[in-house]
C-alpha positions in Angstrom: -102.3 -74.0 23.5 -100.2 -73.1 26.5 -97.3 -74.5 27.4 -96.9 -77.3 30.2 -96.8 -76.3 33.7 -92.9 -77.0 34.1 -92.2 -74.2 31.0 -92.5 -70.6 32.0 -95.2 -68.9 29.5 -93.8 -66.9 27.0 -94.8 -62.9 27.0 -93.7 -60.6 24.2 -93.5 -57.2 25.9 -95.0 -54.5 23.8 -93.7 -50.7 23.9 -97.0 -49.0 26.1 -96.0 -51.4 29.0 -92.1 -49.9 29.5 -93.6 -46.6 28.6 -95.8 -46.6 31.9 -93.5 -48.5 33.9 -91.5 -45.7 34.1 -93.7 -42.7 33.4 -93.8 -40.1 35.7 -96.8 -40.7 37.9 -100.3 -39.0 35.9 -102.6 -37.2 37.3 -105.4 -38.9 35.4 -106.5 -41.6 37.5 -106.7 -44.4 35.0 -103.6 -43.9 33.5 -102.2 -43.7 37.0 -103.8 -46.9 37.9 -102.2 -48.5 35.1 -99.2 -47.0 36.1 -99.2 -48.5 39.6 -100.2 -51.7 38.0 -97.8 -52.2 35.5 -95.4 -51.3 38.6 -96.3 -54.1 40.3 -96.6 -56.6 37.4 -93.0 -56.1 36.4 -91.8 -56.2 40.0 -94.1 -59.5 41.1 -95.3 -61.1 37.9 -92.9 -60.2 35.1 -89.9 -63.4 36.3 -93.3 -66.2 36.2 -92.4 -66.1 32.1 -89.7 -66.0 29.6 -90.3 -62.6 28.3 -89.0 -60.8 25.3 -89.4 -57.4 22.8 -88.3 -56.7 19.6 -85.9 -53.8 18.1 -89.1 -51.9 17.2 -90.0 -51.9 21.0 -86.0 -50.9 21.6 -86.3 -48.1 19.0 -89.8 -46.7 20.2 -88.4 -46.7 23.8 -85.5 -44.8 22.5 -87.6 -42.1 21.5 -88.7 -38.8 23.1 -87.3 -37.2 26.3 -83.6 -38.4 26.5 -83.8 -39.3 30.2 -87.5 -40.9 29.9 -85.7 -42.8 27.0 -82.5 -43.9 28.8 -84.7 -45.1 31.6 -87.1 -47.4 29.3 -83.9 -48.8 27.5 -82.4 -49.3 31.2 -85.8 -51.5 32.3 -84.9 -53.3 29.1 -81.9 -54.3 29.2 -81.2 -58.0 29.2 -84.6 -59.0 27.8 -84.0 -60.9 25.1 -84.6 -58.4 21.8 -85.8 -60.2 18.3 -84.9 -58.3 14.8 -87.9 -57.3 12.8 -87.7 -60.3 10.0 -88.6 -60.0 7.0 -91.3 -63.0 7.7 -92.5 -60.4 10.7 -92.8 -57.4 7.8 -95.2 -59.7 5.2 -97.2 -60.9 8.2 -97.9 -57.8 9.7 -98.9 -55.9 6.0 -100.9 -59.2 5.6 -103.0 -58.3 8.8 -103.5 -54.8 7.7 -103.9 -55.4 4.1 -106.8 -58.0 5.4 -108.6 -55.1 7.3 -107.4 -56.7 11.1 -105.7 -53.7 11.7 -106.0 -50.1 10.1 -103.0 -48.8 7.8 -102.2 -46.4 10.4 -101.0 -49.1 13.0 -98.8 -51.0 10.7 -95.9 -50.7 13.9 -99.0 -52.4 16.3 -99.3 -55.0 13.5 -95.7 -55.7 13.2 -96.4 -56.2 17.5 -98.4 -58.7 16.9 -96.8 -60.4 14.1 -94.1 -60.7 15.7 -95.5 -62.0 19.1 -97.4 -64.7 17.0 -93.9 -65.6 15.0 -91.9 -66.3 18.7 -94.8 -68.4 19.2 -95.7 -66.0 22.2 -98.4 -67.0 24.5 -99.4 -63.7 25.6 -98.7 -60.1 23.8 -98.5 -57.8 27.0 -99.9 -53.7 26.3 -101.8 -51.1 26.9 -102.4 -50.3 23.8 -106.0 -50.9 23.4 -106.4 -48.1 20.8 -105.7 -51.2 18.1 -104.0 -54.0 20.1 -106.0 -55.3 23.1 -109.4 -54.0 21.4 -112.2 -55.9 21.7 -113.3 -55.2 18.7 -110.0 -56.0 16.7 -109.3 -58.7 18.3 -111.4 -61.4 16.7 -110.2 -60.5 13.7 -106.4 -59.9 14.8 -107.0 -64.0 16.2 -109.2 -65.5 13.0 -106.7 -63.8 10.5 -103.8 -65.3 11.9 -105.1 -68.3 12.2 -105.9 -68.2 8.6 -102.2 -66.9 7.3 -101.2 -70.6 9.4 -100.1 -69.0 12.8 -101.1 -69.2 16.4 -102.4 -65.8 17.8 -101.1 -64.9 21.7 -103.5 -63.8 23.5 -103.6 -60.4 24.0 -103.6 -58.8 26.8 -103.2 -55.8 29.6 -100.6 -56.2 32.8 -104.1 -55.9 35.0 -105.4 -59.4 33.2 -102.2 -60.9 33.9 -101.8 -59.9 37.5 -102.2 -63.5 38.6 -104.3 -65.1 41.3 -101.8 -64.8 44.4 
């Protein structure tokens, strides 16, 4: 359920979406689309909610390329950062121990658990390798359910671009 209108949704802010908002510009054309949208999500949408990441999104920003990494941290700073909890670790082996996600994402599945503990409305990414994949995703939202907790929904900057 979301929140009244006079509440600003809540998005948790996963680590693709800092990655291509400061990217240098690709010469692929879809990633640079989403480049140019995530761009304009975080410079017209992003102050419409109360956002926040965790310190897994701080530390997977903080790697790589020492200026690429000091420029995601900078785009970060003053978002409100949540620890990884131990409640956050059981949940998210939960989802992959119940098949939602594969083994190999266990850092997606901590994501998600972790969006669905802040009582997120949305999970923001680009990561539709195991995150916003239609074919995860049922299960992501029933197995949640079931383990007692609200899924966010899931989704890309471009769904959340807003109607103006």
């Amino acid at each position: 359920m979301l929140r009244s209108t006079r509440m600003k949704s809540r998005i948790y802010i996963e680590t693709s979406v800092v990655s291509y908002l400061t990217s240098r510009p690709s010469r692929d054309l879809i990633v640079a689309a989403h480049q140019e949208i995530t761009r304009e999500w975080w410079a017209h949408r992003r102050n419409d909610f109360t956002i926040a990441v965790s310190a897994l999104v701080i530390d997977e920003a903080s790697r790589g390329d020492p200026d690429a990494s000091q420029q995601r941290l900078n785009e970060l700073a003053g978002i409100e950062s949540m620890m990884i909890s131990p409640e956050a670790v059981t949940l998210a082996e939960a989802l992959v121990a119940r098949g939602a996600l594969p083994a190999k994402a266990r850092a997606d599945a901590v994501h998600v658990a972790l969006a669905a503990l802040w009582k997120a409305d949305y999970l923001l990414t680009w990561n539709c390798t195991h995150i916003a994949n239609g074919e995860t995703l049922p299960l992501v939202e029933s197995n949640l359910r079931d383990l007692g907790h609200v899924p966010p929904r899931i989704l890309t900057p471009l769904e959340m671009m807003g109607t103006n």
